[in-house]
N, C-alpha and C positions, 0 to 999 in steps of 0.2 A: 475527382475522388470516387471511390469505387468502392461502394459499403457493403456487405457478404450480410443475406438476411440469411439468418440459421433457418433452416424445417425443423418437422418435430421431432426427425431422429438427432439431428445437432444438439438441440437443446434439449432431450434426454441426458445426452452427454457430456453436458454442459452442467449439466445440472449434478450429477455422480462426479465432476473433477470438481465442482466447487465446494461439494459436500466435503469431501478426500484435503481440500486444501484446508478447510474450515476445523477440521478435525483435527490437523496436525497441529496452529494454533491453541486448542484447547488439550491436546498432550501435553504437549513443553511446557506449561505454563509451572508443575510443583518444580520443575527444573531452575528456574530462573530464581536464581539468589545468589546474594555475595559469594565470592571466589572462585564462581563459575567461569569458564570460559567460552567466547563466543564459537569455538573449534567443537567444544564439548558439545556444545547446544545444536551444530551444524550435523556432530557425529550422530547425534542423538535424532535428530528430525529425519536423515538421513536412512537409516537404519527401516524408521515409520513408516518412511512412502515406501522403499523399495521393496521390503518385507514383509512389513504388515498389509500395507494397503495393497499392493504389487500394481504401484504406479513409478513413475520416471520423475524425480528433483528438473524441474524444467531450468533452472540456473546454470547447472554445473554442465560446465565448457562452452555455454552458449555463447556465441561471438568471445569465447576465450575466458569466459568468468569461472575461478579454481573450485567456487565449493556449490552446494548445493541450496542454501538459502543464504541472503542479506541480514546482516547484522550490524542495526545502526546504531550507536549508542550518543548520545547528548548532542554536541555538536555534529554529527556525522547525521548531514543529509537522507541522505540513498548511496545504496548499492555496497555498503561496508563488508569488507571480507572477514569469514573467522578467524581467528588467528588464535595464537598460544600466548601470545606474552603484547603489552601495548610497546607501541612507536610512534617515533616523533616525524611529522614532514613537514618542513619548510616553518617550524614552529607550532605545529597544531599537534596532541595528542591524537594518535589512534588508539583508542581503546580496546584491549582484548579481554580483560581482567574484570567481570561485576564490579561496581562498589557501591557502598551504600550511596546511598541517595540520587544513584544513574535514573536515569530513563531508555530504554532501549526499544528499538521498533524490529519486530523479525517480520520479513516479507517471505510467504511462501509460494510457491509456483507449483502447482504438480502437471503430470500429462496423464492422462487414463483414456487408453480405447484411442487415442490420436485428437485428445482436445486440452483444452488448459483451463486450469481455475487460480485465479490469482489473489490472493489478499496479503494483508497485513495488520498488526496491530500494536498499540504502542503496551508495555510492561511498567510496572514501577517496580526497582528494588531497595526494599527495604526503608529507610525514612526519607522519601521524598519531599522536595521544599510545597511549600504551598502554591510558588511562583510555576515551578514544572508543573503540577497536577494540574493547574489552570489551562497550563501549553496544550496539553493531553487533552482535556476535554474539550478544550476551547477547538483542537483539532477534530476531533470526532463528531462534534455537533456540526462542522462544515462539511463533512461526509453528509452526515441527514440531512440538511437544509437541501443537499445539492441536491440527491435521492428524490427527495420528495417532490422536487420540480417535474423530473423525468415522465413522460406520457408522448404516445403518437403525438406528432403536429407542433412539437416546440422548437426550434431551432436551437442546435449546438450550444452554442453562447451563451446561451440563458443558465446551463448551470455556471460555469464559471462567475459570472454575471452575480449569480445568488451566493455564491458564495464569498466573493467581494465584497458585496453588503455586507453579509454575515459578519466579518470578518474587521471591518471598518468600526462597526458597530457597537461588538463584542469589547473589544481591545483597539486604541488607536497605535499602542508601543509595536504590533505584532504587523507580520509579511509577509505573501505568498509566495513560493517561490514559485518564478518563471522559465526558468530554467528546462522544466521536468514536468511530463503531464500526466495523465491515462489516456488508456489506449485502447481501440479495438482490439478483441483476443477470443479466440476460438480453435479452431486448428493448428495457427501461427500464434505463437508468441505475441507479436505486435502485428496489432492490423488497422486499418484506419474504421474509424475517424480517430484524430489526435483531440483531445478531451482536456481543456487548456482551463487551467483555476483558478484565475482572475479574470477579469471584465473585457470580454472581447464581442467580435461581431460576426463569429461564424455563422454563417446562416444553413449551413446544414438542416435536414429535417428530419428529427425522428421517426423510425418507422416501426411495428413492432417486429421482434425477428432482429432485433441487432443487441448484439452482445459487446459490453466495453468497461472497462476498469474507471472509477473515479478514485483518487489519491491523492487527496491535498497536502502539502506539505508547509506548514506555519511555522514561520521562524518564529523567534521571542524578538529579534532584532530585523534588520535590512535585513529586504529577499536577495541578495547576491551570494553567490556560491562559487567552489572554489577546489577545482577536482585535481585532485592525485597522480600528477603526472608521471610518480614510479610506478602504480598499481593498476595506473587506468581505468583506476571505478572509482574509487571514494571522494566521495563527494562531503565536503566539509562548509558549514556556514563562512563568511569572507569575514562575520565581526566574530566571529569562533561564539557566540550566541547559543544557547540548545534548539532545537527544533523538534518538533509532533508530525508525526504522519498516520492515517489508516484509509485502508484502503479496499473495495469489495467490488467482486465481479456483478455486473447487472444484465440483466434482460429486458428490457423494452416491452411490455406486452402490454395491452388493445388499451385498458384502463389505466396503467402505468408502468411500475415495475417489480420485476421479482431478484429480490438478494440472493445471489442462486452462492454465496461464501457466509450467510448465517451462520451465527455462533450460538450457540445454548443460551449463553449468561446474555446476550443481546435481549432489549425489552420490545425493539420494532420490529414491524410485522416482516416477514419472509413478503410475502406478496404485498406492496404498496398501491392504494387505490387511491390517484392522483388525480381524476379529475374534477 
């Protein structure tokens, strides 16, 4: 495995795409309410990077995906497409339509200057159950557990590992999915190491200088999943169950790490001092 330490011009860069991504999440945010459409919500994010920000939607067309951000609603894993109106496959709803009580995750990509910043976060609309708000947080808090591991000299594993715990712990009913992990990202899109959310034994070594996505994704039910074979992206729970995800780009550095996709409303520190 072949792990890319960013210099300090990278991670300048690194730093300004993840800023760019993290911003676009707290745009769209008075957007998202009943009747909306995920199409709407994609026009709209769309419009942000290209225009405002004068950055590049890292999604759109990449290995063939049609829009420019993921739009997962309830049961819809990763990777859901915007759409105008909902559909059915194979008996699962695809959702395109808000409705009350949804949960929805939009995953953003941008590119600025030839690097990428990647996040996501999960939305509530309108009177969400008590059971989803639980998913949502229950998911986010496995984002921080994982975070806060991160430091030179720990091997791969160990977040997945933490967040297992985490996750065991919290909720016995809930799953990680295996399926889907994070990723190395910087230049490319996807770059190793693959950044795996349950309990494994990568022994990888953190070094600082390495940039990579964490993204857990918690079912409410079984971690099995169940993808789209018209669409070739949408990935749906196998018990149609809701599912949580969020997700932020990290940087590795000397004492731990730096959230380089920080959000305003976020209360943890942009720079984490983990050891």
């Amino acid at each position: 495995m072949s792990v890319n330490i960013k210099n300090a011009e990278e991670i300048e860069k690194m730093r300004v795409a993840g800023r760019l991504a993290a911003e676009v999440l707290e745009m769209i945010e008075p957007f998202i309410k009943v009747g909306v459409t995920t199409e709407e919500l994609d026009q709209i994010c769309h419009k942000h990077i290209t225009e405002v920000q004068g950055a590049i939607p890292a999604p759109l067309n990449y290995h063939g995906f049609p829009k420019s951000i993921c739009t997962s609603i309830n049961h819809i894993v990763c990777h859901g497409i915007p759409a105008t109106e909902d559909e059915v496959y194979n008996g699962f709803v695809k959702p395109a339509i808000l409705k009350n009580g949804d949960i929805i995750n939009l995953d953003i990509t941008v590119i600025k200057d030839g690097y990428h910043g990647d996040t996501s976060k999960m939305f509530l609309v309108g009177d969400v159950s008590p059971m989803d708000k639980r998913l949502c947080l229950i998911a986010q808090e496995s984002l921080y557990i994982a975070m806060k591991k991160v430091k030179p000299g720990i091997k791969l594993g160990e977040i997945g590992t933490a967040i297992q715990k985490y996750i065991k712990g919290a909720t016995p009913k809930c799953s990680i999915v295996r399926d889907y992990c994070g990723h190395g990202i910087g230049s490319q899109f996807h770059e190793e190491p693959q950044v795996v959310h349950y309990k494994n034994n990568d022994r990888t070594m953190l070094k600082a200088g390495m940039t990579f996505t964490i993204e857990p994704m918690i079912n409410a039910g079984k971690f099995g999943c169940l993808q789209d074979d018209n669409d070739g992206w949408t990935v749906y729970t196998g018990d149609g169950k809701n599912t949580a995800q969020w997700e932020h780009t990290i940087l590795v550095t000397e004492t731990g790490c730096e959230v380089l996709t920080l959000r305003a409303e976020e209360t943890i520190p942009r720079h984490m001092n983990n050891k």
